[in-house]
N, C-alpha and C positions, 0 to 999 in steps of 0.2 A: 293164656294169662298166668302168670307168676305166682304161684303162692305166698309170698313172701315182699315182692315189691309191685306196687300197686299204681295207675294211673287213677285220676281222678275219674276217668270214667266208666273203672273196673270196680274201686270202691261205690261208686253210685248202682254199680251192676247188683256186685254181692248185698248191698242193701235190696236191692227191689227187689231181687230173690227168694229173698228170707222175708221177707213181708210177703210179697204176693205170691210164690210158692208154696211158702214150707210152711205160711204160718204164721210168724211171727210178729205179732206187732210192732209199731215202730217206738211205742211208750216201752215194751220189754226192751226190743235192744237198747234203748237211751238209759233203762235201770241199768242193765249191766254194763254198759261204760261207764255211766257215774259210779258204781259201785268199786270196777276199777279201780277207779283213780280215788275214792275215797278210801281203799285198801292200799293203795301204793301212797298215799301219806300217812295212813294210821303204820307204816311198817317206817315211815323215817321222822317222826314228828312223835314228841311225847306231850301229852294231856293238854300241859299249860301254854304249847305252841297255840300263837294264833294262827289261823289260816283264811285269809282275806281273798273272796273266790268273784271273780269278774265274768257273769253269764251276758251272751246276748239273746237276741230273739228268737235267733235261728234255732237251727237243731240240735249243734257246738254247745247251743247256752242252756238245751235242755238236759244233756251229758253233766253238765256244771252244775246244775241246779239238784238233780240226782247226789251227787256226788256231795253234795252243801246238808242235803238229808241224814245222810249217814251219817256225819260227821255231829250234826245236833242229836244227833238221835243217842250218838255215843258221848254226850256231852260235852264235847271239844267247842271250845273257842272261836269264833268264825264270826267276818263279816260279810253279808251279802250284796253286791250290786249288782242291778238288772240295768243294763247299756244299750239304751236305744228305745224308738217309740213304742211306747205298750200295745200300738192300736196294730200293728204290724208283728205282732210274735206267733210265732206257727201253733195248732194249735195244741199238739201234744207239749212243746215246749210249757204252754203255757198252761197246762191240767201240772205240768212237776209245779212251775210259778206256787198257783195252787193250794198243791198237797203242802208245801214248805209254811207257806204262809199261812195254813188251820191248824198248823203243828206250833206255831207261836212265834214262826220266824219273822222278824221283820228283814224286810227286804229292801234297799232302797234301790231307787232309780236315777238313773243320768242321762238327761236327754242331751239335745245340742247345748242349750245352756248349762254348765254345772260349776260350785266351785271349787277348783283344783287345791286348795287348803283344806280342807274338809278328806280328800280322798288323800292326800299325802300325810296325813294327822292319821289316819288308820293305819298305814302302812310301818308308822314308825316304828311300832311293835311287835308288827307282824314275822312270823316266822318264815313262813309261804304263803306264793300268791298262788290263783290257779286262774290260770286264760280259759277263758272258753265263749270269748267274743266270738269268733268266726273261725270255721272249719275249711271242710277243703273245695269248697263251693264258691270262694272268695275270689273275686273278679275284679281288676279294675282299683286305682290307688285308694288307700282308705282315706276313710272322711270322716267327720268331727262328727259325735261327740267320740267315734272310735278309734282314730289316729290321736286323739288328744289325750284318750286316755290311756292307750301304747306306749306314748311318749313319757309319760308320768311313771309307769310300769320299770321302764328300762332305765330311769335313772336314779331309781333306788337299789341300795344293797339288800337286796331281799331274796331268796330263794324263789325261781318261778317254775312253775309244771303248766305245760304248755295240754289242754285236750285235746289228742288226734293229730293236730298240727299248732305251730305257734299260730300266731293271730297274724295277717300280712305277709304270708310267706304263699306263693305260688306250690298246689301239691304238685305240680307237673315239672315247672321249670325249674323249679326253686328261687325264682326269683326276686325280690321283693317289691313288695307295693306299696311303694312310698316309702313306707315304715314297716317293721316286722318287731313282735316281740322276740326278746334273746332269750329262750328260756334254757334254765339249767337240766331241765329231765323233760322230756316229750312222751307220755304216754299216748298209743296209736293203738288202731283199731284193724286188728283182721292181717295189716301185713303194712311193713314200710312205706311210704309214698312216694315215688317218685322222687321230686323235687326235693325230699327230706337228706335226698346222698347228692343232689348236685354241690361241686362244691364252696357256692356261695349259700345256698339252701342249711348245709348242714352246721354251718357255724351259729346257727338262731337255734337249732334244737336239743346242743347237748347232750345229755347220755338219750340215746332211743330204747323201750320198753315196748313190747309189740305183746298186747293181749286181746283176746276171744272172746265177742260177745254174742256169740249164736248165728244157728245159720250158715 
């Protein structure tokens, strides 16, 4: 295995490892990817930047949802959406969900139904977005309400930071799924993906940023 470029099923390796070897939980390592990525825009975004962060249910949106922490906690500007059904969100995702929201954060929600006025009116201000709909566990074209909200993403001028991988992008193949977010900077976890240097793969991710979250 690669130190450095990773299949998806070497990233799912080094995760069970560090959970059921060494120790570590799966809520630690998801703090310290959100912590990441909430350090890698407090180094490119100054105070009065908004930064409008899109979690899903999965594991991707617990990373996100970490990350949406830091950022209130250091009193930065942010909006939150949770993408996709609540009844369905893993459960460490859903203890960050949580924490965020005892701390005062509201949070909203977009299921299949949502109105795309409402989320394009947030955007217009916004400095960065942060994906953290779906990671590298992503199978199969996306579907609504997460291809719609994709779609929304990529045709704003906005800066986006892609968690671990963009959203719709195959880690393996690079291929896309259906739709892929186009993000400007990809922070990644542990070591490149795959898919992220094929060369249809790598025009969705941008600058790549490769940090360590234990384990």
């Amino acid at each position: 295995m690669s130190e450095n470029i990773l299949s998806g099923d070497e990233a799912l390796f080094l995760d069970r490892k560090a959970i059921y070897h060494i120790g570590i939980p799966r809520l630690i390592l998801m703090e310290n990817a959100g912590r990441n990525v909430a350090e890698f825009l407090e180094s490119r975004t100054q105070e009065r930047d908004k930064v409008v962060i899109f979690a899903g249910t999965g594991y991707n949106g617990g990373d996100a949802l970490v990350c949406a922490r830091h950022l209130f906690l250091k009193a930065r500007k942010i909006v939150v959406y949770m993408v996709g059904n609540l009844s369905k969100i893993k459960p460490d995702t859903a203890i960050h969900l949580r924490i965020l929201e005892n701390l005062g954060m509201r949070v909203r929600n977009i299921e299949r139904k949502f109105n795309p006025t409402r989320v394009r009116g947030d955007l217009t201000d916004a400095g960065f977005i942060v994906d953290g709909l779906l990671g590298t566990g992503a199978t199969g074209k996306l579907r609504p309400p997460i291809r719609d909200v994709v779609e929304i993403l990529n045709s704003v001028n906005v800066k986006k930071v892609a968690v671990d991988i963009p959203t719709g992008l195959d880690c393996d193949s690079g291929q896309v799924l259906g739709v892929a977010l186009k993000a400007d900077y990809t922070v990644t976890f542990k070591g490149v993906k795959k898919g992220m240097l094929s060369p249809q793969g790598n025009k969705y991710c941008g600058k790549i940023f490769v940090t360590q979250i234990g384990g």
